[in-house]
N, CA, C and O of each residue as an XYZ file, in Angstrom:
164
protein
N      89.246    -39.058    133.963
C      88.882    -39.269    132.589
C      88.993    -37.942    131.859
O      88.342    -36.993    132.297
N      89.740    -37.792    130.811
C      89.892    -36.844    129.718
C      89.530    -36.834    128.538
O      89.586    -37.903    127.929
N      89.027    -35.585    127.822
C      88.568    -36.383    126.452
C      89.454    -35.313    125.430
O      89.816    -34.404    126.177
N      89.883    -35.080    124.235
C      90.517    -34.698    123.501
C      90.088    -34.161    122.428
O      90.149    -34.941    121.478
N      89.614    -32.994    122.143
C      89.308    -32.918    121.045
C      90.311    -32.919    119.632
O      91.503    -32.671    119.814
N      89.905    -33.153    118.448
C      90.216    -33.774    117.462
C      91.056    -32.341    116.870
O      92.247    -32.108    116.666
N      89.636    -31.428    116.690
C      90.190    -30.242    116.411
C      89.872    -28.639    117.434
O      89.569    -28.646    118.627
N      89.966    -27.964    116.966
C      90.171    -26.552    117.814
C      88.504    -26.535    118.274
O      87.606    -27.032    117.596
N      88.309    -25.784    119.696
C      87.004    -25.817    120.631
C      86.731    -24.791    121.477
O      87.372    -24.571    122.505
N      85.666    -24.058    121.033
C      85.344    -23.139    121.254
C      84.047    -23.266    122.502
O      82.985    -22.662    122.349
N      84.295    -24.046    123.601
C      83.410    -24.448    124.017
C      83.852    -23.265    125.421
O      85.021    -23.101    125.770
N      82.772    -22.606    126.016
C      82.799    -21.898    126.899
C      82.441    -22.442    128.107
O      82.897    -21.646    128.927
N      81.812    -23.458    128.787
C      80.920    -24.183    129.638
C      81.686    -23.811    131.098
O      82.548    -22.936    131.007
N      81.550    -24.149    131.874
C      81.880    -23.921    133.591
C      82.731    -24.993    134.485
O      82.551    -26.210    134.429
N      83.286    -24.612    134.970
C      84.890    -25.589    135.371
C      84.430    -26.088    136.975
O      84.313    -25.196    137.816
N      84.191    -27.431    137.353
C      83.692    -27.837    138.397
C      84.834    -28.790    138.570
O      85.532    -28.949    137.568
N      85.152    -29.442    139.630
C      85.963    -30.156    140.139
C      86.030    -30.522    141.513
O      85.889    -29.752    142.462
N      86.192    -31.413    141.548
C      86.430    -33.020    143.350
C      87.775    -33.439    143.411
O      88.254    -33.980    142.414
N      88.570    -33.250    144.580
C      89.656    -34.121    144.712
C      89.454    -34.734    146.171
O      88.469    -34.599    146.896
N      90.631    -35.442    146.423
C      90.701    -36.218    147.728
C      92.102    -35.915    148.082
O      92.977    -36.189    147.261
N      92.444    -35.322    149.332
C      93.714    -34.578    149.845
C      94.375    -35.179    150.775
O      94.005    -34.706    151.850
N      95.252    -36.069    150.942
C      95.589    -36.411    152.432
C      95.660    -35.746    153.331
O      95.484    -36.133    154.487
N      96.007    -34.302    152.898
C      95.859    -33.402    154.310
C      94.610    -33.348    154.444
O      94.082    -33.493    155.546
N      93.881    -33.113    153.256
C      92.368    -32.187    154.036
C      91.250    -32.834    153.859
O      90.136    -32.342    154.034
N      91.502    -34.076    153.470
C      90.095    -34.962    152.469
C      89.945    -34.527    151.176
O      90.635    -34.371    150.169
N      88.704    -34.368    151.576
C      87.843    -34.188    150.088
C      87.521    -32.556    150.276
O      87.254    -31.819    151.226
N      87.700    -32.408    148.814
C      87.250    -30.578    148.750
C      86.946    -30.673    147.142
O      87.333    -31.533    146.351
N      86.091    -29.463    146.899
C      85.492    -29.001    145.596
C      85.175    -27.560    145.598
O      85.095    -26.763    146.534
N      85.012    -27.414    144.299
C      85.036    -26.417    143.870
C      83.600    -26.395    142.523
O      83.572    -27.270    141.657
N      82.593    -25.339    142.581
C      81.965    -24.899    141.805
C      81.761    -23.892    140.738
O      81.435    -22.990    141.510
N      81.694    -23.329    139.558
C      81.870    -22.705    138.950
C      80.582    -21.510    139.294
O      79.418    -21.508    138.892
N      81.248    -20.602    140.128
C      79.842    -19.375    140.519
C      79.241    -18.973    139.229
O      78.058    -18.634    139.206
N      80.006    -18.984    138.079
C      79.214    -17.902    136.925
C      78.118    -19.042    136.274
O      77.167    -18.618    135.618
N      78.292    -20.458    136.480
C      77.179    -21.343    136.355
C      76.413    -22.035    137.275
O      76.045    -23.208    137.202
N      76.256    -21.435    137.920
C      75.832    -21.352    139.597
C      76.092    -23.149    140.023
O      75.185    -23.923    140.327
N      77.291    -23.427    139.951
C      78.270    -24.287    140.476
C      78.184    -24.468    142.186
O      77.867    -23.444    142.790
N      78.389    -25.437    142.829
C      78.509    -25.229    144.304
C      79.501    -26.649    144.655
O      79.911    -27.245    143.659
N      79.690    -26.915    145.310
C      80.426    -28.044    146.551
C      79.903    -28.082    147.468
O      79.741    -27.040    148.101
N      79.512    -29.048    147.841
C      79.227    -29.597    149.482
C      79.813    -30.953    149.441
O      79.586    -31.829    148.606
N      80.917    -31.015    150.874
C      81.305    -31.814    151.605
C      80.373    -32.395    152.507
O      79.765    -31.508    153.107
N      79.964    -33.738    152.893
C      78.963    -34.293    153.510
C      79.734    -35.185    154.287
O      79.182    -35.958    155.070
């Protein structure tokens, strides 16, 4: 899901993300400077 802004965005916030890999499964990623984390379970 994506969202679009209309006009220009000055939004600074912290970049987190989940995928699913055929090689490797599942992996993530946390944004350290917003004390972000991943755990695989």
């Amino acid at each position: 899901h994506a969202h679009g802004w209309p006009d220009v965005n000055l939004f600074f916030g912290g970049v987190h993300t989940a995928r699913r890999s055929a090689q490797r499964g599942f992996e993530g990623v946390g944004d350290p400077r917003r004390e972000g984390v991943a755990i695989v379970v």
